[in-house]
C-alpha positions as CSV (number, residue, x, y, z in Angstrom):
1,X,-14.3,17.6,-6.2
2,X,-13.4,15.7,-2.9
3,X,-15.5,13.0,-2.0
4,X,-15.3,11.5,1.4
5,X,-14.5,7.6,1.0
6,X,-16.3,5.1,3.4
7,X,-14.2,2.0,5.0
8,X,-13.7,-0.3,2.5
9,X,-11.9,-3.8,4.8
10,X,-10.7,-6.4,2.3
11,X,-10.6,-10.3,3.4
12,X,-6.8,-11.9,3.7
13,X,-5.5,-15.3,4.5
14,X,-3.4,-13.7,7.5
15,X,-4.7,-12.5,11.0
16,X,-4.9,-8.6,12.1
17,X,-6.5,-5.2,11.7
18,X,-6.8,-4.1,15.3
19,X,-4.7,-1.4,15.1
20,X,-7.0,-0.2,11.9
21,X,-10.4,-0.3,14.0
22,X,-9.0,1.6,16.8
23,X,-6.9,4.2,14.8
24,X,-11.3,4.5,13.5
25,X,-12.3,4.8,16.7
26,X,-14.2,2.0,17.5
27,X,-14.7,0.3,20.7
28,X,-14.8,-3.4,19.9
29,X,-11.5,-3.5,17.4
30,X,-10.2,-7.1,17.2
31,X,-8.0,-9.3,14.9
32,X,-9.5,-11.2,12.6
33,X,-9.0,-11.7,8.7
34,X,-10.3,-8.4,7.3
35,X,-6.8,-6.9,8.4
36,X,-6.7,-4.6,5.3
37,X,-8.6,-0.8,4.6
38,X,-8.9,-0.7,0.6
39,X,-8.7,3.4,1.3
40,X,-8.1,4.2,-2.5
41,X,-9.0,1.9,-5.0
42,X,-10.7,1.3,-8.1
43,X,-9.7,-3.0,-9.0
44,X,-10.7,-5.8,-7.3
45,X,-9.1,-8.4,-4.9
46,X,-7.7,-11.5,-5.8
47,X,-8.9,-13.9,-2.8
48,X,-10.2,-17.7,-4.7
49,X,-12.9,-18.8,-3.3
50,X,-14.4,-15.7,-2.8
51,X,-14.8,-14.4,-6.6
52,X,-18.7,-13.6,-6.2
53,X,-18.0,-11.0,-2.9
54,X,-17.0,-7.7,-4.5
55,X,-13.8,-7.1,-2.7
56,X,-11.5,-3.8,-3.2
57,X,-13.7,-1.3,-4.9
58,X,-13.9,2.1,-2.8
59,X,-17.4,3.7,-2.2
60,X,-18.4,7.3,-1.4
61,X,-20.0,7.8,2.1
62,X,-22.9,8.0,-0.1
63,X,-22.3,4.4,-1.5
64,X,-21.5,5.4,-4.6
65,X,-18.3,3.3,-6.0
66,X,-15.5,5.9,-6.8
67,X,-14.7,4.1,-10.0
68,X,-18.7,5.7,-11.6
69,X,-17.8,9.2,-9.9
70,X,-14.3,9.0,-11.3
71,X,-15.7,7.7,-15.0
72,X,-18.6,10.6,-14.9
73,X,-15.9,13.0,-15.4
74,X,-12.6,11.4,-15.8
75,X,-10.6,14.4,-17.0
76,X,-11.4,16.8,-14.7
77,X,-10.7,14.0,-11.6
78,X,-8.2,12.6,-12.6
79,X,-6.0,15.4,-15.0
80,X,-5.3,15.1,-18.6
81,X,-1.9,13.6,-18.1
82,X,-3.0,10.4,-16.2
83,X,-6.2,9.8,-18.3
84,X,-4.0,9.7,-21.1
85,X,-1.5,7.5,-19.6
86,X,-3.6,5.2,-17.8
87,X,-7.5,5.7,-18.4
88,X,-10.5,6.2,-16.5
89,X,-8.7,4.8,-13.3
90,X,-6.2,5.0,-10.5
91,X,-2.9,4.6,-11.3
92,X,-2.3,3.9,-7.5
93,X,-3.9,1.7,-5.2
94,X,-3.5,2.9,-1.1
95,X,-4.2,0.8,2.1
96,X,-3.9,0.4,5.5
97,X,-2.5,-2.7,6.7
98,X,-2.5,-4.2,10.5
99,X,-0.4,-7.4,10.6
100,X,-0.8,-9.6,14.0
101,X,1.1,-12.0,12.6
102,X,3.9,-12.3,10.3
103,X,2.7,-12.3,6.3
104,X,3.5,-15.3,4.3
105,X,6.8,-14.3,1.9
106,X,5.6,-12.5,-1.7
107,X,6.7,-11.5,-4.6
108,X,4.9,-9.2,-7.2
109,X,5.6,-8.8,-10.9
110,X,7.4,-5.9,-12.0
111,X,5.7,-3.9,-15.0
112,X,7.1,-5.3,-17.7
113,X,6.3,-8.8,-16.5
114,X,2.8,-8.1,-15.5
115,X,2.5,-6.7,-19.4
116,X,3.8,-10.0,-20.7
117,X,1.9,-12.2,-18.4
118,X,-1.1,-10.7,-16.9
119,X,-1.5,-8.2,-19.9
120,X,-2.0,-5.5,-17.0
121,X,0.0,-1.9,-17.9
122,X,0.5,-2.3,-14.1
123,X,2.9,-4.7,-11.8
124,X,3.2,-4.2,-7.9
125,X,5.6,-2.0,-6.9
126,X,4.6,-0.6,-3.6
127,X,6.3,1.6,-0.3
128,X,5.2,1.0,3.1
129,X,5.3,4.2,5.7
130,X,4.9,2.5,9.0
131,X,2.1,4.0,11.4
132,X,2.7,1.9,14.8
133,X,5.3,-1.2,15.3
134,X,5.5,-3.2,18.2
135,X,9.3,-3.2,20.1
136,X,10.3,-6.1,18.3
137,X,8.5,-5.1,15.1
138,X,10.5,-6.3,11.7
139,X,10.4,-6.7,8.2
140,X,11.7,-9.0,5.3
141,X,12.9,-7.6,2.3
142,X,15.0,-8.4,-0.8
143,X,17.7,-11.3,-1.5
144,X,20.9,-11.2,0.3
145,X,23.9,-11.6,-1.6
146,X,24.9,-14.7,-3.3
147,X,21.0,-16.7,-3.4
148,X,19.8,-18.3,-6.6
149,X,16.9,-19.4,-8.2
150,X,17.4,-23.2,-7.2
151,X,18.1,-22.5,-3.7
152,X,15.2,-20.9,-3.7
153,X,13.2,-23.6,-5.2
154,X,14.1,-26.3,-3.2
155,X,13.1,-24.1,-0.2
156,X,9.8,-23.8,-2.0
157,X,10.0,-27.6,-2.2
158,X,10.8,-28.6,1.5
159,X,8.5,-26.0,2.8
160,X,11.7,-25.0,4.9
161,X,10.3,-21.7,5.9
162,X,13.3,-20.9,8.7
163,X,15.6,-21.2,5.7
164,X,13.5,-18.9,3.4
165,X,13.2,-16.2,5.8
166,X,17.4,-16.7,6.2
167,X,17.8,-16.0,2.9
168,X,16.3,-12.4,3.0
169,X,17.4,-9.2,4.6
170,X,15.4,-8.9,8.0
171,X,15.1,-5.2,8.8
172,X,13.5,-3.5,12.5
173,X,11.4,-0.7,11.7
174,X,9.9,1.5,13.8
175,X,7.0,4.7,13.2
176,X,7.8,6.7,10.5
177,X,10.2,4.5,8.8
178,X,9.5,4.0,4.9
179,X,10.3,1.4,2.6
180,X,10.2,1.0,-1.0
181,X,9.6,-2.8,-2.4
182,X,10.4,-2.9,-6.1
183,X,9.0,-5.7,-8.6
184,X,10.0,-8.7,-8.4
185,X,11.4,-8.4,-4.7
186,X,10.7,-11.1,-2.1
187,X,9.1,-10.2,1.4
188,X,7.3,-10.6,4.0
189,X,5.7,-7.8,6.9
190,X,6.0,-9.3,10.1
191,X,3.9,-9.2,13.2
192,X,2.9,-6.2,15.0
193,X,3.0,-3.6,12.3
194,X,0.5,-1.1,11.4
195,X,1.2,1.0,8.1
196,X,0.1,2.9,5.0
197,X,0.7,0.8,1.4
198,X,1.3,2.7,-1.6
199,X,1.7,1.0,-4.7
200,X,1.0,-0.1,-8.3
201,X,-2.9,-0.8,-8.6
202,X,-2.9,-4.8,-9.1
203,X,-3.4,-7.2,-6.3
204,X,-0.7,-9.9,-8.4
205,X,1.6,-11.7,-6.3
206,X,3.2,-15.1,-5.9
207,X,3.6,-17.0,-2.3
208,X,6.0,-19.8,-1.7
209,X,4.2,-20.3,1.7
210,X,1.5,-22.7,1.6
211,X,0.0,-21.6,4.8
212,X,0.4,-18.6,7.0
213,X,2.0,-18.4,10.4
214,X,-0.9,-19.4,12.4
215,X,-1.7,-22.4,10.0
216,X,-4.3,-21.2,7.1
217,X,-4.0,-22.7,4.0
218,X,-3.3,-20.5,1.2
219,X,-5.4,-21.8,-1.7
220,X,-3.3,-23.1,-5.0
221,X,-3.8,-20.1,-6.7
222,X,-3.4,-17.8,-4.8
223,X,0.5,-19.4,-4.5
224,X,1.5,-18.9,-8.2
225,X,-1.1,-16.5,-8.9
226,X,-2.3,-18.1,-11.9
227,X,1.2,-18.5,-13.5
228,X,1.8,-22.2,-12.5
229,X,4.3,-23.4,-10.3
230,X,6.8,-23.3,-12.6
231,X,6.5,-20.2,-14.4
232,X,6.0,-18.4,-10.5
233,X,9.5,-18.8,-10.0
234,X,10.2,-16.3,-13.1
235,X,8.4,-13.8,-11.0
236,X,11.3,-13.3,-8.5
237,X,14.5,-11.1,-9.3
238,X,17.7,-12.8,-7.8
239,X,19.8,-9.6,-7.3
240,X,21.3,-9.9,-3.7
241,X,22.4,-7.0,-1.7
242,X,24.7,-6.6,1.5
243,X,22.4,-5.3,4.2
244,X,23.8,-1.6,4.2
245,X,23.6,-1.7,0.2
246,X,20.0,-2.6,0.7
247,X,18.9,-0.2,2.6
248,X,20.9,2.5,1.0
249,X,18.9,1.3,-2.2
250,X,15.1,0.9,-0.6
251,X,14.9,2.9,3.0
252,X,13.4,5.9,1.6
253,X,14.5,9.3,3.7
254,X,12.5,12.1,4.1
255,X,12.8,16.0,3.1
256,X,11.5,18.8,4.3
257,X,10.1,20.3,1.3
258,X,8.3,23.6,3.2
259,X,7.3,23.9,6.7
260,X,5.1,20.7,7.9
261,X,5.7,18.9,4.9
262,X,7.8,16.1,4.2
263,X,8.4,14.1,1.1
264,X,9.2,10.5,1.8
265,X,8.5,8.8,-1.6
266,X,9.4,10.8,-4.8
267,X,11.4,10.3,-8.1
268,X,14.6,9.8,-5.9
269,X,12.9,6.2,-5.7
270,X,10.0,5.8,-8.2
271,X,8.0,7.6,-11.2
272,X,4.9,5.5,-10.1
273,X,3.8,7.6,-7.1
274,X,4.6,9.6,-4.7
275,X,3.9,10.3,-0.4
276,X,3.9,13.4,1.7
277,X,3.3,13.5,5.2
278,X,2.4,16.7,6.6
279,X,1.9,17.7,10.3
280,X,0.6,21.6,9.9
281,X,2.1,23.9,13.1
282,X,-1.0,25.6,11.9
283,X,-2.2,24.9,8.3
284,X,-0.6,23.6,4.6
285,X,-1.2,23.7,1.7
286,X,-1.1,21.1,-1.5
287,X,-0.5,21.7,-4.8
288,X,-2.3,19.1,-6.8
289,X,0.0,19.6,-10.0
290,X,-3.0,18.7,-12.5
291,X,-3.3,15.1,-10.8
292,X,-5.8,13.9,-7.5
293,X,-4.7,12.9,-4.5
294,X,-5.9,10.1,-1.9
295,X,-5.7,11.8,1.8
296,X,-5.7,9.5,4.8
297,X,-5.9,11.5,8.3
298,X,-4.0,9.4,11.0
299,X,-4.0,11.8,13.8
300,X,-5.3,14.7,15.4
301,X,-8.4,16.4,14.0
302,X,-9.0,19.4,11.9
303,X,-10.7,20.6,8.3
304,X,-10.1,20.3,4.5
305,X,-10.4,24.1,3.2
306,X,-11.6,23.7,-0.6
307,X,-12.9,25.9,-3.4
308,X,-16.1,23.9,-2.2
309,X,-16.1,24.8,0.9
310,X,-14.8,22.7,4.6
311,X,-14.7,19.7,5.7
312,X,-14.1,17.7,9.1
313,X,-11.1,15.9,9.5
314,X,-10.6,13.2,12.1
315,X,-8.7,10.4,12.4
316,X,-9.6,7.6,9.9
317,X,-11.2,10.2,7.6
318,X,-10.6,9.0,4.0
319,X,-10.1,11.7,0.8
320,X,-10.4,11.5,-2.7
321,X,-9.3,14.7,-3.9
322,X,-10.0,15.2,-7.5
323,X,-7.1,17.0,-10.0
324,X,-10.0,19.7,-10.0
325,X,-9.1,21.0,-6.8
326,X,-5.9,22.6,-7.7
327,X,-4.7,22.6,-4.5
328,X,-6.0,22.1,-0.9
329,X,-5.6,23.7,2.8
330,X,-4.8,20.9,5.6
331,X,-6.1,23.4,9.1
332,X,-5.1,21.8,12.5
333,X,-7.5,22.2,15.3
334,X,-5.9,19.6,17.4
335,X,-2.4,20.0,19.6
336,X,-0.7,17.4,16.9
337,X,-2.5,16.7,13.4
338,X,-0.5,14.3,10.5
339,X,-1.9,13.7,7.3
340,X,-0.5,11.5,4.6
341,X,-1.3,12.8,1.1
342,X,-0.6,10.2,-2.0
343,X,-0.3,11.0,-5.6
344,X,0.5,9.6,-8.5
């Protein structure tokens, strides 16, 4: 089964999302703070405040929430393998995310400490394959060497944000670029990046910023995540890393697995997920491997060939591709197509 996945913009404390209504084609694309597209989810989003709003689910074009089409049948949607390891859900959560201004610094639990203290079989790991950057475009990511848990605090404590971003590795990126954020590692997206999130499905995370770049308070508990401010501070992992270390460690590189198709995040990183990007000269196909697949069409236009049949693609197009399938045909019609394809 494929089922064609309507935009699905999740509320955030921090300004953008642009980039994400042109990239849809819309006319009238502007920042404001829905700078997130949920593309493949089946959990909520954490935003106090704002409990009663359904936030996060993905729906059908139909309107139908993917979590009832996925529980209707979970086996064949999903595979054997990942009903059995994780239930009658995803076991990845993918976004698009336009940032106009610099994200506050975060943290998200690793597995083991979501287990403990959320009592979720899933932490936050995530990867970021950057669509569009801006020039001066940047990240921060991970601990440099030497920084410990009371340096960190008392930054926390002064609110001395200059120091806190001093303290982390700051890293240009540019298109294509990928990068893989383990549990437990603080960072923060800065301005003028739009790119594709991959992670662990949980939307857990502790902020030592209490308000964003352009002055919005982020609420209390949306700082320690429901952990206190205390315990928060258990969330982080205080390894350090010289700078070519790091990115030896996280900056994923990509390989050529067969012609127009590039793995970028596989077990050379992670056993929680994994990214293709393909651009077909002509066509490609995907082997599903008994799992499903979310699709996300960033450029150039074309069709899905199926055992059901075709489909349009265009850019935004959205994809759930159930473990059904088997496999899948990516045909270009345009003069330069790229499709991201993300498994568990």
């Amino acid at each position: 089964m494929i089922v064609e996945l309507s935009s699905n913009r999740v509320y955030r404390t921090y300004l953008g999302g642009s980039r994400i209504d042109r990239l849809m084609g819309k006319s009238d694309a502007k920042d404001g703070h829905f700078p997130e597209e949920w593309v493949g989810s089946t959990i909520l989003a954490f935003n106090p405040g704002r409990e009663k709003l359904v936030e996060g689910l993905s729906r059908s074009k139909t309107g139908e929430l993917l979590l009832e089409i996925i529980r209707r049948d979970p086996v064949r949607l999903l595979g054997k393998e990942m009903v059995g390891k994780y239930g009658e859900t995803l076991s990845i959560l993918v976004k698009l995310l336009d940032s106009a201004e610099r994200l506050v610094i975060q943290a998200h639990p690793t597995a083991e400490f979501a287990s403990r203290y959320f009592h979720s079989q899933f932490g936050k790991t995530e990867s970021w394959y950057i669509l569009e950057a801006d020039e001066s475009a940047c990240v921060y990511l991970g601990f440099k060497s030497g920084i410990t848990r009371k340096q960190w605090m008392d930054c926390f404590e002064k609110q001395d944000i200059p120091r806190m971003l001093s303290l982390l590795h700051r890293i240009p990126v540019k298109p294509n670029d990928c990068l893989f954020v383990d549990g437990g590692v603080p960072h923060a997206i800065g301005g003028g990046c739009l790119l594709l999130e991959l992670q662990e499905p949980t939307d857990f995370m502790v902020v030592p910023e209490r308000k964003t770049p352009s002055g919005n308070i982020v609420p209390e508990a949306k700082l320690h995540g429901g952990l206190g401010f205390d315990r928060m501070f258990d969330c982080f992992i205080y390894n350090g890393y010289e700078y070519r270390e790091f990115l030896k460690k996280y900056k994923a590189e990509p390989v050529e697995i067969c012609t127009g198709v590039w793995s970028v995040i596989d077990k050379r990183l992670t056993d929680k997920f994994s990214l293709l990007v393909c651009k077909p000269a002509s066509s490609v196909t995907v082997n599903l491997h008994n799992r499903y697949a979310i699709v996300v069409i960033v450029e150039g236009s074309g069709e899905i060939l199926s055992g059901n049949g075709r489909l349009p693609l265009s850019p935004g197009t959205q994809l759930f591709i159930g473990a059904d399938e088997g496999f899948f045909v990516i045909h270009k019609e345009s003069d330069v197509m790229k499709v991201i394809v993300c498994r568990p």
